[in-house]
N, C-alpha and C positions, 0 to 999 in steps of 0.2 A: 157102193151105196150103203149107208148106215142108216141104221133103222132104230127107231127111237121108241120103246113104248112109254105108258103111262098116257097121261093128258094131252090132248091134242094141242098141237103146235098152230097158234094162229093162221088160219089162212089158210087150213089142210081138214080135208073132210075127212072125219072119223072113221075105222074100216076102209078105205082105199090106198092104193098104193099106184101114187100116180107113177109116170113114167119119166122114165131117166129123166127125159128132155125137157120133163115139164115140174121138175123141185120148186117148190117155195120159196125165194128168198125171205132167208130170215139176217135181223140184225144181228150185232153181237153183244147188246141187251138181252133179246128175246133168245137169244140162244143162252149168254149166261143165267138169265132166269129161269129157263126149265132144265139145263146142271142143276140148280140150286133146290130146285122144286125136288126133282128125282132123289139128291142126296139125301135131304133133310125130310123125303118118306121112307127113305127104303134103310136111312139109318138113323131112325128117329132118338134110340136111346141105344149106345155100345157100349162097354167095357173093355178098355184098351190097354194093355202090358205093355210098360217100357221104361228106358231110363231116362231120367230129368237131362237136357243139353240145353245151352246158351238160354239157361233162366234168366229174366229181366222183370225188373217192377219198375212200372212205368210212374210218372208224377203223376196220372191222373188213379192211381193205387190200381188199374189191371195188372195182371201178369201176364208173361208171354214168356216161348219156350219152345222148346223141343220134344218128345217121345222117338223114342229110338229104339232097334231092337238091330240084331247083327248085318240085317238085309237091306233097310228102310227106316224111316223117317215121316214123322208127320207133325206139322205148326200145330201147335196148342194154344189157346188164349183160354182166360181165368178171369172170368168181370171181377169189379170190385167188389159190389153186391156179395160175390159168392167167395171171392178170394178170404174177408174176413172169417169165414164160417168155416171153410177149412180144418181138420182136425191137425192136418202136420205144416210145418212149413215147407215147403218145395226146393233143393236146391239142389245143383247139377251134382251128377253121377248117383241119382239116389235113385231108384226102382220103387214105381209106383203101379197102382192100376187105379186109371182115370175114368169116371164115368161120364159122361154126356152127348152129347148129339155133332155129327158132320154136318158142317156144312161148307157153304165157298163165297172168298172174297172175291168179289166181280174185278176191281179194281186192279186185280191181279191174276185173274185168272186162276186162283189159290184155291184149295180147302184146306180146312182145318179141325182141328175137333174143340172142342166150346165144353168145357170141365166144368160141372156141377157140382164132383163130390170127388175127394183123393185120397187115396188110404196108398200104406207102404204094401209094397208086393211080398207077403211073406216074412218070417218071423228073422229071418238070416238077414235080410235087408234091413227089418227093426231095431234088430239087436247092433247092428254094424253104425246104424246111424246115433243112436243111445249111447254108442262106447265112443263114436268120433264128436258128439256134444260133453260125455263125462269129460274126454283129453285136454278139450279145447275149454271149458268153465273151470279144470284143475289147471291147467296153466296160469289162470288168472287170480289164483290163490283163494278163490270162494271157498274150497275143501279144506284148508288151512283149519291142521289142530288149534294152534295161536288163536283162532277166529274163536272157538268153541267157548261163551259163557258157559258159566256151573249154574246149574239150578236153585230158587230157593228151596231152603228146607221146607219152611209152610207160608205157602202165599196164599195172599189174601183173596184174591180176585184170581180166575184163570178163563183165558180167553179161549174159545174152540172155534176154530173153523171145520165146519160139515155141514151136508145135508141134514135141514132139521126134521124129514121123513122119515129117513132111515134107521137101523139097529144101534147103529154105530153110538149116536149120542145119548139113547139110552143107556145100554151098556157104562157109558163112560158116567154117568150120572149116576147110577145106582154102583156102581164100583167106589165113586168117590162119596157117596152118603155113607156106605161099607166103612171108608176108612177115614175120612174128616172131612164132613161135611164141607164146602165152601162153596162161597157165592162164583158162579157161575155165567159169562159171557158168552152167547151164541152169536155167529153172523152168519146166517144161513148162503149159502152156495151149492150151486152144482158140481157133482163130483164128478162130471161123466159126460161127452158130446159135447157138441159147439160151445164155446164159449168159457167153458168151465174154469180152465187154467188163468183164464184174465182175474176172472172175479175170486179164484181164492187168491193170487198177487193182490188184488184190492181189499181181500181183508187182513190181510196180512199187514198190508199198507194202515190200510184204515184202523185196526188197533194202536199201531206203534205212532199214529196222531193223533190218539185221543191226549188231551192235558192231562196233569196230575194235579188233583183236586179240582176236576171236573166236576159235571154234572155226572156224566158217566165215567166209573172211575176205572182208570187205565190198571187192564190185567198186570201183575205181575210175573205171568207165564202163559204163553202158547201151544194150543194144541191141536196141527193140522191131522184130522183124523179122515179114513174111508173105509167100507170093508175090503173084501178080499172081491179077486177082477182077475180076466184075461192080460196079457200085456197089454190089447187096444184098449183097454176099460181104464188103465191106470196109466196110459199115457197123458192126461194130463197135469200129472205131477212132476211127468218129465221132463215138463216144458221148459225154456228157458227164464223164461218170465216168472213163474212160479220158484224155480231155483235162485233167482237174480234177489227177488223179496224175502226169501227164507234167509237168504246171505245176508242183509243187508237189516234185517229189525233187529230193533236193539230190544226187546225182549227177547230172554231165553225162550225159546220155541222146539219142543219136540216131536216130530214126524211121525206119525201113526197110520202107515197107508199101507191097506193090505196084508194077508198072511205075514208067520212068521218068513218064510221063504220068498216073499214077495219084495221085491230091492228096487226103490225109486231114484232118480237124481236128487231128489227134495231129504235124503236119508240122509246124502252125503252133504250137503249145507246146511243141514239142521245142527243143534245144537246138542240133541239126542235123539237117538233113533228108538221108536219102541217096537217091539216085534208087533204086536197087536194094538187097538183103540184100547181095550181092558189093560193091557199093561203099561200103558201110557196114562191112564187114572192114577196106578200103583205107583208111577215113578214120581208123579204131580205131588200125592202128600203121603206123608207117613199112613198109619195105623194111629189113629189118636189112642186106643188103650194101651199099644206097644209103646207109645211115646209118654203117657202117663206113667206107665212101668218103672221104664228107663228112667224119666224124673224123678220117679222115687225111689230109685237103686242111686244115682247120683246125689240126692238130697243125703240118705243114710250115709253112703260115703264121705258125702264132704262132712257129713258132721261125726261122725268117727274120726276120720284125718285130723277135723278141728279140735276134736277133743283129745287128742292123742299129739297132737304140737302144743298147745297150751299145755299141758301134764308135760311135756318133754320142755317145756320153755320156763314151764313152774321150778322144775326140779334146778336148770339150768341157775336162775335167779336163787334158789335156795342153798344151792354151791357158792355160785357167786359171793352169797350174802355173809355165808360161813368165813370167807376170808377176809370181810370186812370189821373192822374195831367195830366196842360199844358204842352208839353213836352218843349213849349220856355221857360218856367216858369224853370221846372225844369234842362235848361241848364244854364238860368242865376243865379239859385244857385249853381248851381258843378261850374259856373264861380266865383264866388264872393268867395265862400270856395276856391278856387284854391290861388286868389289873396293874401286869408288872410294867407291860408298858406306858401304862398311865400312869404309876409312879415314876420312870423315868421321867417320863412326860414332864412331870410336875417340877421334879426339881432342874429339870434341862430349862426348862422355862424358867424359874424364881433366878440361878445361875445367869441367865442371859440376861434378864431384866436386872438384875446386879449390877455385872458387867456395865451396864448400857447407862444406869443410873451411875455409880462412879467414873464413866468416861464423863456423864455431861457436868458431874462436882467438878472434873478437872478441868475441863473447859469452862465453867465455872467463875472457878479461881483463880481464872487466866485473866477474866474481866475487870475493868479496876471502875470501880466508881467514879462520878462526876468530882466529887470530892478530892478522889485520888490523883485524879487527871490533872485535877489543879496545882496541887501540892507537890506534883510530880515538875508541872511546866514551871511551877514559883521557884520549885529549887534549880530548874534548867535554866531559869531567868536568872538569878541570883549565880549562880554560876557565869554565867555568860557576861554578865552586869561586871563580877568581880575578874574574870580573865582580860576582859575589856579594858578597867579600868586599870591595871597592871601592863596591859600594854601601850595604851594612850599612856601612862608614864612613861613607860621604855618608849617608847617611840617621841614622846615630847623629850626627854632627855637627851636621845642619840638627834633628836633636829635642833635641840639646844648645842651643843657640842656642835654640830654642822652650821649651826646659825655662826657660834662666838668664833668660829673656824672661819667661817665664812665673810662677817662681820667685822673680822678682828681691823678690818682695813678700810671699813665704809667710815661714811658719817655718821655720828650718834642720834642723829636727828630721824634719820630712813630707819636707822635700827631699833629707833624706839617705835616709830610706826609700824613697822614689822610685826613687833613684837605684841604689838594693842589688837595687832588683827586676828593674831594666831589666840590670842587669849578668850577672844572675842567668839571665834568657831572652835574653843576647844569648851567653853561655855556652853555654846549650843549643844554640842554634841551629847554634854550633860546631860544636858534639861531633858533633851530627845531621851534619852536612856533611861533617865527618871521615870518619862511618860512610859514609857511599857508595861511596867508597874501596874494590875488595876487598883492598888492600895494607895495608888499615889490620886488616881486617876479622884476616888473614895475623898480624896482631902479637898479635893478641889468643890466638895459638896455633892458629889454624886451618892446614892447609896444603891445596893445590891440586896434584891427581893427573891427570897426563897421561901419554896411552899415547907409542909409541913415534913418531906421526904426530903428537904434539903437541897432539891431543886431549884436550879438558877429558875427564875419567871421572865421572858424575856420582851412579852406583849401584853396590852389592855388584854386581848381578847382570853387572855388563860386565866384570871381573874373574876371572882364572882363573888356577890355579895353575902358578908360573914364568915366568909374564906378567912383561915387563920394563914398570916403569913412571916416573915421575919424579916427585919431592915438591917443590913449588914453597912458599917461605919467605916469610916475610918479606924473608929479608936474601939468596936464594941458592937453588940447585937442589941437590939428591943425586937419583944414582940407585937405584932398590931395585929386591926381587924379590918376587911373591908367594909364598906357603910357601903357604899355604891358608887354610881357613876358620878363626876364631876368637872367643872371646866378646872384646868390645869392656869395654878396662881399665875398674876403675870408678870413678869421679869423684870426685874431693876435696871433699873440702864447704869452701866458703869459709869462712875467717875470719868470725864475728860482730863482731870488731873492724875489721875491714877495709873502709873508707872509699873508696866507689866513687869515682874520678877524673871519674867521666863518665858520663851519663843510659845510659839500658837502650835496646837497639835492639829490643827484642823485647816 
């Protein structure tokens, strides 16, 4: 017989113990209800050591799991509610100690324990899971020197993420009034407890989206600062999340979390690490007096340099110069060569234009006048006329000799005819020869008008009135004048008796 204390069992008077024969039946509701009753008084709140086994996140965001320890075993579930709040994330073989309340699923006859709060068991299991997250975010090349921007020298704007309560952003504020002033971006965050590592990832986010030439003008440098902590205190900078956004802004971002001997995940994806919040001021800007200095140690130098290369470039030019001629020297020789080649010049031209003028005398004199043309053709005429007519005799001689050769045996009658006809075409042929003549042409009453140059006139239209011209004759020249236009006298009609001397040229 099992004996039950706490709360009475339905159907069972308080203080009695009935007898064997006479138990209660109870359901096996009403029995897993007072399991359930009993556990969740009698272990209303535990604290439970053990390691994480078959973690699961469900799609409704519970988790479910295991606790384990060398002997035993116990179901864990983790609402969603509480799983966000969580300071670590949960995943097998990791040792934790879980705190919240037992209790039992009816449904299966189960208990379980119902996790409110999870922290790592011990600094060895901290440290072990911190070095197996460093392994696995350096695999993936976040830690990459390549990654690492340079800082500006002096930016304008500097972003800070921290708590705007704490020491930290003091410090860092009056450190950089110390050393050059600059305007100053806070996005205040939790450094510590639920939630913290989301929201500095959101300001880390949130800076690197602000625009350029915003309202709010985007930092030109990042500075995640805290003070100094236990490991649990500055685990949230080791979180993943927080390292994933430190990777990942494209502002340069320096890490200022905790002591100098204090070493985050967020060190190693930053872009500089500072030992302290204060020297994370110091790396942000110079010392504006030391950089004044410095500019005026630079300024004197560069103008000693500069004076001291001009003087060496002066000297340089005045060497130079030394090996050059006078230059009045060498303008009164390009003058005097000028002169001589302009007298070349002069007579190379007057020579050619000689040249040029006697070729065209000779081509000139090559030309024969109208005149000459004539006198030239009259004696070609005359010539022609006189070889002509020396051969029309030889040849009338040698047809005579072929006639009386020929004839010797005709009849005198055919031979006189012959004879009349050949007389008759040797006549013609005359007259024809005569006509070529224009002197002949002249007798026939024609005359030949030339202007004042001796020019033939061959048309009314080259004629104009009180034009001096000249009437060429047969026998002789006159000069006349023109009066003007006129009708041309009209023509005598020949003779019908009158007996042409000579064949028709026309």
């Amino acid at each position: 017989m099992t004996e039950i204390r706490g709360d009475p069992i339905p159907g069972q008077i308080s203080g009695q113990v009935p007898p064997t024969h006479n138990l209660a039946e109870l359901t096996v509701s009403e029995l897993s209800s007072a399991i359930k009753r009993r556990l969740e008084s009698d272990f209303e709140r535990v604290r439970v050591r053990g390691e994480i086994s078959g973690f699961k996140r469900a799609a409704s965001g519970h988790l479910y799991m295991q606790l384990k320890d060398e002997a035993a075993a116990i179901k864990t579930v983790c609402w969603k509610g509480v799983a966000g709040k969580l300071g670590i994330a949960p995943e097998d073989g990791l040792e934790v100690i879980a705190t919240g309340r037992v209790t039992s699923y009816a449904e299966r006859s189960e208990y379980q324990l119902v996790v409110e709060r999870m922290e790592l068991a011990g600094i060895g299991a901290l440290l072990k899971m911190l070095e197996d997250r460093k392994r696995k975010l350096a695999a993936e090349g976040l830690f990459d020197v390549a990654r690492k921007k340079p800082l500006p020298l002096l930016p304008n704007v500097i972003g800070i993420v921290t708590s705007p309560t704490g020491a930290v952003i003091r410090d860092i504020l009056h450190r950089l009034a110390d050393r050059f002033p600059r305007h100053v971006l806070l996005w205040p965050v939790l450094v510590q407890g639920e939630g913290s590592a989301q929201q500095v990832a959101n300001a880390i986010h949130g800076f690197n989206a602000l625009p350029e030439g915003g309202k709010v003008p985007r930092p030109d440098l990042l500075i995640v600062a805290r003070g100094g902590g236990s490991l649990e205190d500055l685990m949230a900078f080791n979180e993943e999340v927080v390292v994933r956004a430190a990777a990942a802004s494209r502002i340069p971002l320096i890490s200022a979390v905790g002591h100098e001997t204090d070493t985050t995940l967020i060190d190693f994806a930053s872009d500089m690490r500072a030992p302290t919040p204060t020297a994370a001021a110091e790396m942000a800007v110079p010392v504006r007096a030391d950089l004044i200095a410095e500019i005026s140690q630079l300024a004197h130098r560069m103008a000693r340099a500069s004076s001291r290369q001009i003087a060496e470039h002066r000297l340089q030019i005045e060497g130079l110069g030394r090996g050059l001629p006078d230059p009045v020297r060498l303008i009164q020789e390009k003058t005097q060569q000028l002169d001589q080649c302009s007298e070349r010049w002069a007579v190379a031209q007057s020579g050619y234009f000689q040249r040029r003028r006697d070729a065209l005398a000779a081509l000139s004199a090559r030309l024969r006048t109208p005149r000459d043309q004539i006198a030239a053709m009259q004696s070609a005429l005359g010539y022609a006329v006189s070889h002509m007519a020396t051969a029309v005799k030889a040849a009338v001689e040698r047809s005579g000799r072929r006639m009386d050769a020929a004839t010797s045996g005709l009849r005198p009658k055919l031979l006189e005819d012959l004879l009349h006809r050949k007389e008759l075409a040797l006549a013609n042929l005359g007259a024809l020869l005569d006509s070529y003549s224009y002197e002949h042409v002249l007798k026939r009453g024609f005359a030949l008008v030339r202007d004042a140059a001796d020019a033939p006139l061959t048309s009314a239209a080259a004629l104009s009135s009180g034009m001096n011209v000249a009437l060429q004759f047969h026998d002789g020249r006159v000069g006349a004048t023109v009066d003007g236009p006129g009708e041309p006298a009209a023509r005598k009609p020949a003779s019908k008796s009158a007996k042409p001397t000579q064949g028709s040229l026309l």
